[in-house]
PAZAPA-4460 file (N, C-alpha, C; in steps of 0.05 Angstrom, whole numbers, plus 32768, in hexadecimal, padded with zeros to 4 digits):
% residues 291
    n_x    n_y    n_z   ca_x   ca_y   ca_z    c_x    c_y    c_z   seq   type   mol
   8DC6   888D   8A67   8DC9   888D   8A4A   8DC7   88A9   8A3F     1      X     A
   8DBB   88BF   8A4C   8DBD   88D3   8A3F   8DCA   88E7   8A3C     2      X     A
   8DE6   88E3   8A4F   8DFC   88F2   8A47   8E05   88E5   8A28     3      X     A
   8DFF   88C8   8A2E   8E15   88CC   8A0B   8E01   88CB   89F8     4      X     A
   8DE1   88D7   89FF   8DD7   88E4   89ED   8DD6   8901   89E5     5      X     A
   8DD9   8911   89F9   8DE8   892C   89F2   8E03   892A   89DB     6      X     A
   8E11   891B   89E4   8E31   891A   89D7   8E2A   8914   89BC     7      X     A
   8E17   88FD   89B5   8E14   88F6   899D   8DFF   8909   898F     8      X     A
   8DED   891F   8998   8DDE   892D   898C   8DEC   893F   898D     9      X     A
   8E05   894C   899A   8E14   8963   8997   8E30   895E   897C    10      X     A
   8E3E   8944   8987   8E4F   8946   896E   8E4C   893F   895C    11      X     A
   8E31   8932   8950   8E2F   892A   893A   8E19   893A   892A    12      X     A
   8E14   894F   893C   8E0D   896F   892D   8DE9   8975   8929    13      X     A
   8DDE   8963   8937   8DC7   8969   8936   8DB6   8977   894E    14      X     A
   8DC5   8981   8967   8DBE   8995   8971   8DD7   89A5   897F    15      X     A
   8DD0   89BE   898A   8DE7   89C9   899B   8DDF   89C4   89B8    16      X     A
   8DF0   89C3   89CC   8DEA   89C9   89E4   8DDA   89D3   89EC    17      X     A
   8DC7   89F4   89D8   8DC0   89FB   89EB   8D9B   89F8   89D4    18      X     A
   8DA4   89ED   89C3   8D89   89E6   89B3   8D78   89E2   89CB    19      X     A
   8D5B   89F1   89C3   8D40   89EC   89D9   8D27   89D5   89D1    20      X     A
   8D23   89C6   89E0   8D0C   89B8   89D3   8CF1   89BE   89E9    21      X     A
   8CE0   89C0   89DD   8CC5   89CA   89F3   8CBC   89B3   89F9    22      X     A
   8CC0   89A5   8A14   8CB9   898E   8A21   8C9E   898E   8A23    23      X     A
   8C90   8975   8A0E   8C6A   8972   8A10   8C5F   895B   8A1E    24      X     A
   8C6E   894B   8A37   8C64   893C   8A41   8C67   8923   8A35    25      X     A
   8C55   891C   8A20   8C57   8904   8A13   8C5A   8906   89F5    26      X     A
   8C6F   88FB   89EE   8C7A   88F3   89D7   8C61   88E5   89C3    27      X     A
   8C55   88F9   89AD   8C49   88EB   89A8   8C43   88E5   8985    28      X     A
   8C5D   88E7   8979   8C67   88E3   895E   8C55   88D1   8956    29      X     A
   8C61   88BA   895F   8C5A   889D   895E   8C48   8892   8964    30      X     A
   8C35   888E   8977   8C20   8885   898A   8C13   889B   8993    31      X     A
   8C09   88B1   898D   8BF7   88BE   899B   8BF9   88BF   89BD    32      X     A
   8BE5   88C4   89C8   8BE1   88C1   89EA   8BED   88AB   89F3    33      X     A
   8BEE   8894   89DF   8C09   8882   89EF   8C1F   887F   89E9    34      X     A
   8C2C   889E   89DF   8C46   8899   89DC   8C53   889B   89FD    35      X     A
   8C7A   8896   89F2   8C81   889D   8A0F   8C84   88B8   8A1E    36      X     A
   8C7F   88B4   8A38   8C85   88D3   8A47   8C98   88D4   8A56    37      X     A
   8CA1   88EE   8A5B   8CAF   88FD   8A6B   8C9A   88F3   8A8D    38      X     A
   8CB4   88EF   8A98   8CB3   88F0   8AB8   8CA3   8900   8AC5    39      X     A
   8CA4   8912   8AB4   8C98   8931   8AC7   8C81   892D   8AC6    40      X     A
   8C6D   8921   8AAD   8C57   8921   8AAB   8C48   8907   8AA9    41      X     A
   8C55   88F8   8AB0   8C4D   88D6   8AC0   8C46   88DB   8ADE    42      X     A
   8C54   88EA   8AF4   8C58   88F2   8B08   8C41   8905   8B0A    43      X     A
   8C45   891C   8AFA   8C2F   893A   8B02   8C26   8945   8AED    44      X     A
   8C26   8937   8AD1   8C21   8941   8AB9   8C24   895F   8ABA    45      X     A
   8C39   8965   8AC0   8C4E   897E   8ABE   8C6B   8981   8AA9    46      X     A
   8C70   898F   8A98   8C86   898B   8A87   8C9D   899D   8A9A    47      X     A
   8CB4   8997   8A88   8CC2   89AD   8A86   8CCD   89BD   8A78    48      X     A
   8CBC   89BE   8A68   8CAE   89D6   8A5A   8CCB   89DB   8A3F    49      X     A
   8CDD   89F0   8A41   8CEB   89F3   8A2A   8D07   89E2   8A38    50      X     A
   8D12   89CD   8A27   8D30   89D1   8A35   8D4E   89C4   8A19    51      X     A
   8D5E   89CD   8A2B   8D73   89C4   8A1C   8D83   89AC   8A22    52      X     A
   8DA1   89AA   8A19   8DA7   8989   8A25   8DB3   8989   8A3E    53      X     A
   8DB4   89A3   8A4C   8DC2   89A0   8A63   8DA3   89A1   8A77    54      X     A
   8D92   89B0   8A76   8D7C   89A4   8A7D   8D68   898E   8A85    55      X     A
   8D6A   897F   8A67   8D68   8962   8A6D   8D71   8958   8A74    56      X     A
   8D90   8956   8A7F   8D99   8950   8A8D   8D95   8953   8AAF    57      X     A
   8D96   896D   8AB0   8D91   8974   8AD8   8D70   8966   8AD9    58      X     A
   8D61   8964   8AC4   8D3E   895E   8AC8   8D37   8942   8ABC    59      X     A
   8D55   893B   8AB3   8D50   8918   8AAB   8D39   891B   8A98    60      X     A
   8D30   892D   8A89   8D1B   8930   8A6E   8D13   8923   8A5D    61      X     A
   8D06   8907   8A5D   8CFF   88FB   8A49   8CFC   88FF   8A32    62      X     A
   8CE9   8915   8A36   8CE6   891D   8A17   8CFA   892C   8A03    63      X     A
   8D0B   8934   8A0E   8D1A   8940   8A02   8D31   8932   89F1    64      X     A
   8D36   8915   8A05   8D40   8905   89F5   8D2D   88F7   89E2    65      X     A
   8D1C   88F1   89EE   8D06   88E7   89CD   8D06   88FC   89B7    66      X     A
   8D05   890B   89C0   8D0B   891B   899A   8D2A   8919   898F    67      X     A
   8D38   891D   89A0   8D51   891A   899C   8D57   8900   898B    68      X     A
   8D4D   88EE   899F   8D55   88D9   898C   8D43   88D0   897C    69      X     A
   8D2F   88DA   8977   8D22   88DC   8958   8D2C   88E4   8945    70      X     A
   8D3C   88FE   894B   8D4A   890C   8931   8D5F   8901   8930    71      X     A
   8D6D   88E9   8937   8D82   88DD   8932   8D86   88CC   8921    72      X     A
   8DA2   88BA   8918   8DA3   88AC   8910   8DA5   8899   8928    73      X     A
   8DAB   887C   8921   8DAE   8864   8938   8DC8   8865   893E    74      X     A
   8DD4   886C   8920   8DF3   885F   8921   8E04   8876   8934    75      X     A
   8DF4   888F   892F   8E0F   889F   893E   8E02   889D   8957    76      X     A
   8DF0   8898   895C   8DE1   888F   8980   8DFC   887F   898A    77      X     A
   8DFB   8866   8982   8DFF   884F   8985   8E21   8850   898E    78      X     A
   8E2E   8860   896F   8E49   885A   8972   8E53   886F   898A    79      X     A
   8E42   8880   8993   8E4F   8893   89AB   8E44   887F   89C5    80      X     A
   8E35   8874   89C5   8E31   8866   89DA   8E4E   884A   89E5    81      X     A
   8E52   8849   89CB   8E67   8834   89BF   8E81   883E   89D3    82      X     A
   8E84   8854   89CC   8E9C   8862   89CC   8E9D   8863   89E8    83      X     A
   8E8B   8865   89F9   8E86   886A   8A18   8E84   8850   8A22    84      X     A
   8E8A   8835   8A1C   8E86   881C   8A24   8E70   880F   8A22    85      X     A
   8E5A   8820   8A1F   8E3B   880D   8A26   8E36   87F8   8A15    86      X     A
   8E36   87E1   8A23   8E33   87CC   8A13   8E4F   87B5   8A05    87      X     A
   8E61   87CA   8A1A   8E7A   87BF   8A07   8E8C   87B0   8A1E    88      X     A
   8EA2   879A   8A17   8EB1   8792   8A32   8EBC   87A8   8A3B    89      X     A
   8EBA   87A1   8A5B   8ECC   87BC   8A71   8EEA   87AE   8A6D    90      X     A
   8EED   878E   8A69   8F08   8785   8A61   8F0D   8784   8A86    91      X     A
   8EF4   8776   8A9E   8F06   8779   8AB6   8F0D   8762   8AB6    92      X     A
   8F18   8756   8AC9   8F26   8740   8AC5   8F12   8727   8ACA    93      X     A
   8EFD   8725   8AD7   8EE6   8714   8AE2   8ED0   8712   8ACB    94      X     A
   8EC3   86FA   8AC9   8EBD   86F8   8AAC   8E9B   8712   8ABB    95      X     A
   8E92   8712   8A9F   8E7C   8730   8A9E   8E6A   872C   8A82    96      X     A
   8E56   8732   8A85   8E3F   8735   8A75   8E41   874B   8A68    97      X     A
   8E47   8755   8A50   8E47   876B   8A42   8E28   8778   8A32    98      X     A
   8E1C   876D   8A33   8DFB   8774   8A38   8DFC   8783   8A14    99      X     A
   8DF0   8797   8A14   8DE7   87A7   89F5   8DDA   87B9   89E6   100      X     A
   8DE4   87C6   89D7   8DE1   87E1   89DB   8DBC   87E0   89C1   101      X     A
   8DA9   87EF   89C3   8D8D   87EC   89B6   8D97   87FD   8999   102      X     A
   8D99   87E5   8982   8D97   87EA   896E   8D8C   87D5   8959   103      X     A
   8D95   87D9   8943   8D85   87C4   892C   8D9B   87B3   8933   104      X     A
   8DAE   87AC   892D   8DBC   8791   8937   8DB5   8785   8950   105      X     A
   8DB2   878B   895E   8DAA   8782   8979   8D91   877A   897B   106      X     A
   8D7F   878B   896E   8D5D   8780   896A   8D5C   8763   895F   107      X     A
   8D6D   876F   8943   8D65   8749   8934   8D73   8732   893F   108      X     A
   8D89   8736   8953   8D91   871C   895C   8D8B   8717   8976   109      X     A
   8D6B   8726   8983   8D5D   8722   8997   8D3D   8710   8995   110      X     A
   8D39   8721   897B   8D23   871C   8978   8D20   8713   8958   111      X     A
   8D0B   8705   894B   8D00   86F8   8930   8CE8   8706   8927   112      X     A
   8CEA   8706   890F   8CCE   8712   8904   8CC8   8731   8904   113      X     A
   8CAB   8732   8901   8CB2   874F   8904   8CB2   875D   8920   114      X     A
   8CBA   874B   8935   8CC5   8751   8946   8CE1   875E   8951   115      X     A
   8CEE   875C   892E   8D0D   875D   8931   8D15   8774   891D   116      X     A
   8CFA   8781   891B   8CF6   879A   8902   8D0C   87B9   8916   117      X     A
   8D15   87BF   890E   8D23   87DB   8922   8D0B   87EE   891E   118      X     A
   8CF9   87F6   892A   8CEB   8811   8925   8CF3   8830   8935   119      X     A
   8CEF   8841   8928   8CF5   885F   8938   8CE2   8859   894F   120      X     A
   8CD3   884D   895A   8CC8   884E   8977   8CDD   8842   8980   121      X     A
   8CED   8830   897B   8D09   8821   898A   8D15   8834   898F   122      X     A
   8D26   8844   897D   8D35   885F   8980   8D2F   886C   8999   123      X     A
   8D10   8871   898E   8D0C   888B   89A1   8D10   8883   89C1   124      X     A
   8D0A   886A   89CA   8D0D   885E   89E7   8D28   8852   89EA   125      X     A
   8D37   884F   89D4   8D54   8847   89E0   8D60   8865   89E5   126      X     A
   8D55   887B   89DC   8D64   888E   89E0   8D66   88A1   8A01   127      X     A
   8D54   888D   8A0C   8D5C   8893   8A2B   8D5E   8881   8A34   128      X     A
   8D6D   8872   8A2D   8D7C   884E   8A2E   8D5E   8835   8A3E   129      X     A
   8D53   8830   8A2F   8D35   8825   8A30   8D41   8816   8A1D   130      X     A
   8D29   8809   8A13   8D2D   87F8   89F8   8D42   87DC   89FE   131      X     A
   8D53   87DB   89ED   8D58   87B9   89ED   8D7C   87C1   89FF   132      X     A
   8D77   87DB   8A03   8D99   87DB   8A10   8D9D   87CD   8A2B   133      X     A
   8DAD   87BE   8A2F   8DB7   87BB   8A49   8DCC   87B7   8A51   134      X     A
   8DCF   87C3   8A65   8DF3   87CA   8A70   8DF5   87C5   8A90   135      X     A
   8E14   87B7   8A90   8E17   87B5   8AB0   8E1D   87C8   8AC0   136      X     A
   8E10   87C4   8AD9   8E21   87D9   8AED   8E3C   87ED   8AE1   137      X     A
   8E51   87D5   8ADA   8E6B   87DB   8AE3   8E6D   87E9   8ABE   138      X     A
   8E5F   87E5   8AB3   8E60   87EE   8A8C   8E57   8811   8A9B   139      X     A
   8E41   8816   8AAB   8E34   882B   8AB1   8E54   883E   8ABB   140      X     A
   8E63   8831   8AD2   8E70   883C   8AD9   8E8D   8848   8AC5   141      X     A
   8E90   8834   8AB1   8EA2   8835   8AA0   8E9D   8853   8A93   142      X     A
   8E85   884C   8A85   8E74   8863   8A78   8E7B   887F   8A8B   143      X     A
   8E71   8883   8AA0   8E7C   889C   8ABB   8E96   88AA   8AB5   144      X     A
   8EA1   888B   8AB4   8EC4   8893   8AB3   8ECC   88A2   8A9F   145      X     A
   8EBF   889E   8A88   8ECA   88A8   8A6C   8EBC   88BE   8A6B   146      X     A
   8EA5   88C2   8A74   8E9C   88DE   8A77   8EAE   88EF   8A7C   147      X     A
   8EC1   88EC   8A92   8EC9   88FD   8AAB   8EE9   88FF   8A9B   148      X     A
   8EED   88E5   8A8A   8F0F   88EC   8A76   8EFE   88F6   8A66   149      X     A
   8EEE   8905   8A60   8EF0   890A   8A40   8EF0   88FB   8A27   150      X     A
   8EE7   88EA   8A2A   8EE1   88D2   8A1C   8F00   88BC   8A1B   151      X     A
   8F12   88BF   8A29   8F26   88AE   8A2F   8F18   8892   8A3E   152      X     A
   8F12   887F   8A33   8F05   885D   8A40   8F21   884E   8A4E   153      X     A
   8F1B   8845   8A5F   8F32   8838   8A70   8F1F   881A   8A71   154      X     A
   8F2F   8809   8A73   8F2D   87F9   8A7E   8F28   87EF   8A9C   155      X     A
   8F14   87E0   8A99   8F11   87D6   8AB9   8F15   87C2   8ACA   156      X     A
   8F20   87CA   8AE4   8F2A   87B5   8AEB   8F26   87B5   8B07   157      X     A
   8F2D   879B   8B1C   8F2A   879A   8B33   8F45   879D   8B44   158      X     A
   8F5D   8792   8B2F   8F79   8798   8B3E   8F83   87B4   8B37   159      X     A
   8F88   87BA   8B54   8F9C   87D3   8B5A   8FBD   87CF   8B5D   160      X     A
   8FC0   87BD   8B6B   8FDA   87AF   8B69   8FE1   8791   8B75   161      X     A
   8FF4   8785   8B7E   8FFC   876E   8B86   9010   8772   8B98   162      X     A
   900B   8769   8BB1   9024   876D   8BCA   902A   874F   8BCB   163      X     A
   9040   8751   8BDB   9045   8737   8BEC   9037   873A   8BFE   164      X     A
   9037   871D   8C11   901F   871A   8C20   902A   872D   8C40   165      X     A
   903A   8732   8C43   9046   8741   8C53   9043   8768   8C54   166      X     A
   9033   8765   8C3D   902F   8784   8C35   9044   8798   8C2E   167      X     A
   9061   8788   8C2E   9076   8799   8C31   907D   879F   8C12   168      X     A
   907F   878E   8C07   908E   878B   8BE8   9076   878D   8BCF   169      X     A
   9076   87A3   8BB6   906C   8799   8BA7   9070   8797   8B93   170      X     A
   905B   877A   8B94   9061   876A   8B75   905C   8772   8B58   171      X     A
   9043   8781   8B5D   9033   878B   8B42   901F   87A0   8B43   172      X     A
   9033   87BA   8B37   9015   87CE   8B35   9004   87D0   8B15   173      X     A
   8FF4   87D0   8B18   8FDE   87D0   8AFD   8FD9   87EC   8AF0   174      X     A
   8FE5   87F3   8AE0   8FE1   8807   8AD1   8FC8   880A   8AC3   175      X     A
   8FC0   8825   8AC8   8FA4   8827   8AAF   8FA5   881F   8A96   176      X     A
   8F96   8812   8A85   8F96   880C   8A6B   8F88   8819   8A59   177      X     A
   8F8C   8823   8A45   8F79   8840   8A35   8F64   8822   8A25   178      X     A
   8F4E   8829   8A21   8F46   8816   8A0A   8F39   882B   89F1   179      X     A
   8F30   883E   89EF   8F2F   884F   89E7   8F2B   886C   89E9   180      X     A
   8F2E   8877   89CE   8F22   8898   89DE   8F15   88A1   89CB   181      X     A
   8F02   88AC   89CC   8EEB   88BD   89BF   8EF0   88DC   89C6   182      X     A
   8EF0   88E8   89AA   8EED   8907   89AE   8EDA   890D   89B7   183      X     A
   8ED5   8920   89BE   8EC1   8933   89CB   8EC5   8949   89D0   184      X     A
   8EB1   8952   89C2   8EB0   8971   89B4   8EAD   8985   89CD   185      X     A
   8EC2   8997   89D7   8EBA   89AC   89EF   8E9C   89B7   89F1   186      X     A
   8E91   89B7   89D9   8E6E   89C2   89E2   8E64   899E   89E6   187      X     A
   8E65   8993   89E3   8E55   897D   89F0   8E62   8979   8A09   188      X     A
   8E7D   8977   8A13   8E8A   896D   8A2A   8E76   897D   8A3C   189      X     A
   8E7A   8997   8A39   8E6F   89B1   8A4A   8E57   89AB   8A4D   190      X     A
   8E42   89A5   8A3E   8E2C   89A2   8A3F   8E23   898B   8A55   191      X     A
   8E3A   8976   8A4E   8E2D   895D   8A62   8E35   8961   8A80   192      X     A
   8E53   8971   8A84   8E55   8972   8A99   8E4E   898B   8AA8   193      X     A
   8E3C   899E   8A99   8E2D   89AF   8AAE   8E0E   899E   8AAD   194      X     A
   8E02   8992   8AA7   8DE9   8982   8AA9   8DED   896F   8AB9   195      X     A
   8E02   896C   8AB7   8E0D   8951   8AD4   8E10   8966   8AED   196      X     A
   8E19   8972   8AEB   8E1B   8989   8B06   8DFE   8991   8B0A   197      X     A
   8DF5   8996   8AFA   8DDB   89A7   8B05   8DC4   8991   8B0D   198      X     A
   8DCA   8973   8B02   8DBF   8965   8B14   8DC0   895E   8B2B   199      X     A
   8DD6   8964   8B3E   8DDB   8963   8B5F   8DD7   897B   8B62   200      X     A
   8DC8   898D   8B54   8DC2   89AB   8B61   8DAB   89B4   8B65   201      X     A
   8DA3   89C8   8B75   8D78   89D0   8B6B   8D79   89C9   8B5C   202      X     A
   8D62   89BC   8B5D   8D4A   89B8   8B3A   8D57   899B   8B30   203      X     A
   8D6E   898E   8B3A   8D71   8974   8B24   8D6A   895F   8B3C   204      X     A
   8D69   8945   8B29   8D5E   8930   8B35   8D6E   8926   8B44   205      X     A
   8D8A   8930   8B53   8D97   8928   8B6E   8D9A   893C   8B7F   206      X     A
   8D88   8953   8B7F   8D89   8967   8B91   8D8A   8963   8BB4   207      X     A
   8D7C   894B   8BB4   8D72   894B   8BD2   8D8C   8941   8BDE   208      X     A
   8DA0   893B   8BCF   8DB7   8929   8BDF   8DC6   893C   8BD9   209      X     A
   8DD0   8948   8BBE   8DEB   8952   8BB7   8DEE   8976   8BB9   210      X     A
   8DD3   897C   8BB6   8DD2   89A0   8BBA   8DE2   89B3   8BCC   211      X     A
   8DE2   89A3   8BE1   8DFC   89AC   8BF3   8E14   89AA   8C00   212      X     A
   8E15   8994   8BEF   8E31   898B   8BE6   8E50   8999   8BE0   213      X     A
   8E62   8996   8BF3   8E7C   89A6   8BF0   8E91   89A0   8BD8   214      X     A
   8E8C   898E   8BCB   8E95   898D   8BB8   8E7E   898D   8B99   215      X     A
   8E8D   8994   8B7D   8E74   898D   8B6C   8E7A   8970   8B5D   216      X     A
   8E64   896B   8B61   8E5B   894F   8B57   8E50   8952   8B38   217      X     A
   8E49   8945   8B28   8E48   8940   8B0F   8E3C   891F   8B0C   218      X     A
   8E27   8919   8B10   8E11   8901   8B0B   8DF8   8901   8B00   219      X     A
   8DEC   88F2   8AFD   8DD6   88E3   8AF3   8DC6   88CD   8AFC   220      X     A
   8DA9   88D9   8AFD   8D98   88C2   8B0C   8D94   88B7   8AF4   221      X     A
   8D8B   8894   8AFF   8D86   8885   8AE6   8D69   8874   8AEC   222      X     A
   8D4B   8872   8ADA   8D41   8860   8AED   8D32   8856   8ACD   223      X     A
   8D35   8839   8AD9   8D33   881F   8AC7   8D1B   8817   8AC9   224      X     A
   8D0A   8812   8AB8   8CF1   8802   8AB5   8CFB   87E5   8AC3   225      X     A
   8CEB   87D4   8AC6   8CF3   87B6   8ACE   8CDD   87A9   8AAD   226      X     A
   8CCC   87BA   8AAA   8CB2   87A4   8AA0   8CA0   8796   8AA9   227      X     A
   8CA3   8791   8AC8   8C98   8781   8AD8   8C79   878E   8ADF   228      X     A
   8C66   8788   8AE0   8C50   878B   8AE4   8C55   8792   8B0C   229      X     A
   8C58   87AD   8B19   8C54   87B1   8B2D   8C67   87B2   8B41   230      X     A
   8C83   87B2   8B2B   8C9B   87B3   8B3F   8CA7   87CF   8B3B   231      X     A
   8CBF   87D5   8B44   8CC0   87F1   8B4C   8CD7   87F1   8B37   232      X     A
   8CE2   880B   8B27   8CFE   880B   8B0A   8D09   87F7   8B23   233      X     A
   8D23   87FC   8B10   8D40   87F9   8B15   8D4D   8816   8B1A   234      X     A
   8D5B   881A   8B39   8D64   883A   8B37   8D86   8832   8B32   235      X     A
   8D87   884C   8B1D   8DA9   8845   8B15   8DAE   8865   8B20   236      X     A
   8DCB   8869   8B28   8DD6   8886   8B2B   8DF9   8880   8B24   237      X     A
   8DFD   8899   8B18   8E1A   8896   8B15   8E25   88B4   8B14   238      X     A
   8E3D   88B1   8B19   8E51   88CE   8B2A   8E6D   88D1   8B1E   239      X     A
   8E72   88E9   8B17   8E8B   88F7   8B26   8E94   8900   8B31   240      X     A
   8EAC   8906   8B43   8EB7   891B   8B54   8ED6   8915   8B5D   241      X     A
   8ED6   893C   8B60   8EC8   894F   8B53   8ECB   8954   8B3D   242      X     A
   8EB0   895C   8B34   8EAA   895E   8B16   8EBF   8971   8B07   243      X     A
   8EC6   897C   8B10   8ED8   8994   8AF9   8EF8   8980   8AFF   244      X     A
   8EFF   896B   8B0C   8F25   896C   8B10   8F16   8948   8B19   245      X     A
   8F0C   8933   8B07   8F05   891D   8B1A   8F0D   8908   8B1C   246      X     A
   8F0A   8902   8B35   8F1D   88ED   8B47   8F19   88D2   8B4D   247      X     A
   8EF6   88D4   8B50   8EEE   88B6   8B49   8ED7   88B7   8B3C   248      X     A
   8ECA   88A0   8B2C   8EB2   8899   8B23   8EA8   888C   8B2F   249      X     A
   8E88   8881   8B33   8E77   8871   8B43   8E5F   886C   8B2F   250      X     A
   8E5D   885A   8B34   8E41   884A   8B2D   8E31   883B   8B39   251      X     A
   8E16   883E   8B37   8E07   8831   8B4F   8DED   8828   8B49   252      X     A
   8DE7   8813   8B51   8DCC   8801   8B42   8DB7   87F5   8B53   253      X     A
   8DA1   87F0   8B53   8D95   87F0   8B6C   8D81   87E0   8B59   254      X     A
   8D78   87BF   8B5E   8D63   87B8   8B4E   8D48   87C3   8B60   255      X     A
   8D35   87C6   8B4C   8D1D   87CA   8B57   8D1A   87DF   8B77   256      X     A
   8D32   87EF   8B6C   8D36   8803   8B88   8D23   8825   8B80   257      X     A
   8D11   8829   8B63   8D03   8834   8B63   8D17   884B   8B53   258      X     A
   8D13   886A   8B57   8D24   887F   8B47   8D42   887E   8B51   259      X     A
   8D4D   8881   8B3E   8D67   8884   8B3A   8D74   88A0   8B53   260      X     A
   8D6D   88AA   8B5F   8D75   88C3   8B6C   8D77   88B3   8B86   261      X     A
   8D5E   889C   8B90   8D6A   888F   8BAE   8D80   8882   8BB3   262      X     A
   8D93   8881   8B97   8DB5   8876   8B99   8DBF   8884   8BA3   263      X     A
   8DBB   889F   8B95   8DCF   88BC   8B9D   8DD6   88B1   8BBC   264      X     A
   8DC3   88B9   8BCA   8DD5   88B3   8BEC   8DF1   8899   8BF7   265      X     A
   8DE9   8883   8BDC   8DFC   8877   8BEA   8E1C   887F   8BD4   266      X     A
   8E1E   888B   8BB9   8E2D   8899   8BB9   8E3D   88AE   8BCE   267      X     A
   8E27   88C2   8BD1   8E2B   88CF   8BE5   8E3D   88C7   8BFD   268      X     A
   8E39   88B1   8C00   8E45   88A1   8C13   8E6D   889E   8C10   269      X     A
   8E6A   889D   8BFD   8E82   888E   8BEC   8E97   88A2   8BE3   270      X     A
   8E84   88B5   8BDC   8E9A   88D3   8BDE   8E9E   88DA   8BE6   271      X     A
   8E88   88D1   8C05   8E9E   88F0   8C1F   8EB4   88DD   8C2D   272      X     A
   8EB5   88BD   8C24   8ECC   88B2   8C28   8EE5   88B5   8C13   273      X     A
   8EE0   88AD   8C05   8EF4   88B2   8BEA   8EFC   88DB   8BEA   274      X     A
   8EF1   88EB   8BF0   8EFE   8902   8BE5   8F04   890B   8BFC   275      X     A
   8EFD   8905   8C13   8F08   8907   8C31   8F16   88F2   8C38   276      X     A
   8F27   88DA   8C38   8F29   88C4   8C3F   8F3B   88C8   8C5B   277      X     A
   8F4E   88E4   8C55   8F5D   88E2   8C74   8F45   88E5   8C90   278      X     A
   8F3A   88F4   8C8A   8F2C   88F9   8CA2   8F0C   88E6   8CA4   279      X     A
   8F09   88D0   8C8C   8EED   88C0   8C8E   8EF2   88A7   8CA5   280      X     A
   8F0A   88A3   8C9C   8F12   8884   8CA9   8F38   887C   8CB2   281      X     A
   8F34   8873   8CCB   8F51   8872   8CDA   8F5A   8856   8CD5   282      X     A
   8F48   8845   8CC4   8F44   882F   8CBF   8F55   882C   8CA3   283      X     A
   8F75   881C   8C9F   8F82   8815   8C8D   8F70   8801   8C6E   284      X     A
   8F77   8811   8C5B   8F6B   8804   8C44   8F83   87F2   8C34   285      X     A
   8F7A   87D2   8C41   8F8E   87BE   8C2F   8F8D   87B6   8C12   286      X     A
   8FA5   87BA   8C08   8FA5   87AE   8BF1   8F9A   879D   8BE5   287      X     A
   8F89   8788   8BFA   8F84   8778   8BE8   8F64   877C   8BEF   288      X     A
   8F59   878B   8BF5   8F3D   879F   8BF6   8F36   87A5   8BD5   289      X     A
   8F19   87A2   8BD2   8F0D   87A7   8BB6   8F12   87CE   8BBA   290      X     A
   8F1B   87DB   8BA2   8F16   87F1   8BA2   8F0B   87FE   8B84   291      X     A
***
């Protein structure tokens, strides 16, 4: 969620790229000592200290998005999130859960009373996608995709084409479908996709897999609360490559598989097939194979 919180705090003018926020551990506007914290200092009560949005990005920065999305509105949160699919149909052909993006509409038709009140503590935790959002796998990957067009949304789908059963003749190739496109301003594009790079590099939260890596990658670790009293997040990770000219997107979800960075490897996996494919496998990929 927090690339298209960069996008929406950059084009809708309430910070620049390279705006600094001095990371204090725990967010504590709202709740004092129990507001929410930064990773860094749940772990080692360690910050990271001044950063900007390409930063929070390579260091996954909690806090940085909690102020961020303090000084926001909901609506321009919301509608850039919009713009990137979250929460919205992928349109694939298999029926799908479109899940929802954390705002005041979504509160009151979850909840009653003053349970269904929107407060800036909502804000501040949907703004590192916490709160009442939820999105599928395949919404996550959509989201990747449009990163990597430039806010161009495609549609998703599972058919590539249609042969006869003989493999010789074909019946039907499936063209991409635009569903929309969202501008995006060259200082925010830039911003997200060097913070996505510098997360597979030293210092970001997929270093251990992607740092020496022959191509550049451009991802994001993701890790999900469950709520559960004693179970481990939800780890999400999602990819491009290569990041500057890219070729495929990936998304990857792991329930109760703990931080989002123990995906990286099986990405990893997936790109030295896909961006090598002559020399990964002597093994023919059939048409009628999920791709």
């Amino acid at each position: 969620y927090k690339m298209s919180m960069v996008v929406a705090g950059i084009d809708h003018g309430y910070v620049s790229a390279t705006y600094e926020i001095r990371d204090e551990g725990v967010y504590r506007k709202y709740d004092g000592d129990r507001g929410p914290k930064c990773l860094a200092w749940t772990n080692s009560r360690s910050t990271h200290q001044m950063v900007n949005s390409m930063k929070a990005l390579q260091k996954s920065c909690n806090y940085y998005f909690y102020v961020l999305g303090d000084m926001m509105a909901i609506e321009d949160i919301d509608e850039t999130a919009k713009g990137f699919g979250l929460g919205e149909s992928t349109g694939v052909e298999l029926y799908e859960e479109t899940g929802h993006r954390a705002n005041e509409e979504t509160k009151k038709a979850l909840y009653s009373g003053e349970n269904a009140y929107w407060y800036k503590g909502d804000q501040v935790l949907a703004s590192i996608g916490q709160s009442d959002n939820r999105f599928t796998p395949l919404q996550l990957c959509v989201y990747v995709s449009t990163i990597a067009n430039k806010g161009q949304r495609l549609q998703a789908t599972f058919l590539q084409r249609v042969v006869s059963n003989d493999y010789r003749t074909l019946v039907e190739e499936n063209q991409p479908t635009i569903v929309s496109n969202m501008v995006i301003s060259d200082e925010a594009y830039g911003a997200v996709l060097e913070g996505m790079k510098q997360v597979a590099r030293t210092g970001g939260t997929a270093q251990a897999t992607f740092s020496n890596y022959p191509v550049d990658v451009a991802c994001k670790t993701g890790t999900a609360e469950t709520g559960k009293q004693d179970a481990s997040a939800n780890a999400a990770f999602v990819c491009f490559a290569p990041a500057e000219q890219p070729k495929i997107a990936i998304s990857i979800y792991g329930e109760q598989a703990g931080h989002g960075s123990g995906m990286a490897v099986i990405a990893k996996s997936m790109l030295d097939y896909y961006l090598n494919i002559d020399e990964a496998s002597d093994v023919s990929s059939y048409e009628n194979a999920v791709s």
